[in-house]
C-alpha positions, 0 to 999 in steps of 0.5 A, a space after each residue: 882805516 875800517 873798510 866798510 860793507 860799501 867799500 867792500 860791495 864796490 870792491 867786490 863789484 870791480 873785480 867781477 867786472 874787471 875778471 868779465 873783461 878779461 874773459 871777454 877778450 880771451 874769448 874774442 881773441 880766441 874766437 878768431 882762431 880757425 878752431 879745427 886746428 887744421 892745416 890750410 890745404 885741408 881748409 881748401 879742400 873742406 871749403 870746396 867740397 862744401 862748395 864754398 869756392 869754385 875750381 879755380 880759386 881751390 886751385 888758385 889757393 892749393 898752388 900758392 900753398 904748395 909753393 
């Protein structure tokens, strides 16, 4: 069977579509990872310096962290 200009059009347009999917869902996978690499007793201590938790729940988390 001759694949014509359409079919290739139609082909093309899949694989397009199909790779756009596929990098849409590394990217969404990836974007939920914490990017800093960084340990979570150096998140803590970021997060309260940035006065994003309060005294108590810093040491509430450095304690359970610690364990």
């Amino acid at each position: 069977m001759e694949m014509t200009t359409g079919m290739w059009v139609w082909m093309i347009a899949a694989t397009v579509a199909w790779t756009g999917l596929l990098a849409a869902l590394v990217f969404a996978l990836n974007s939920r990872r914490d990017q800093s690499g960084a340990p979570p007793l150096e998140i803590a201590k970021r997060r309260y310096a940035a006065g994003e938790i309060d005294r108590d729940e810093f040491n509430r988390l450095t304690s359970d962290l610690r364990r």
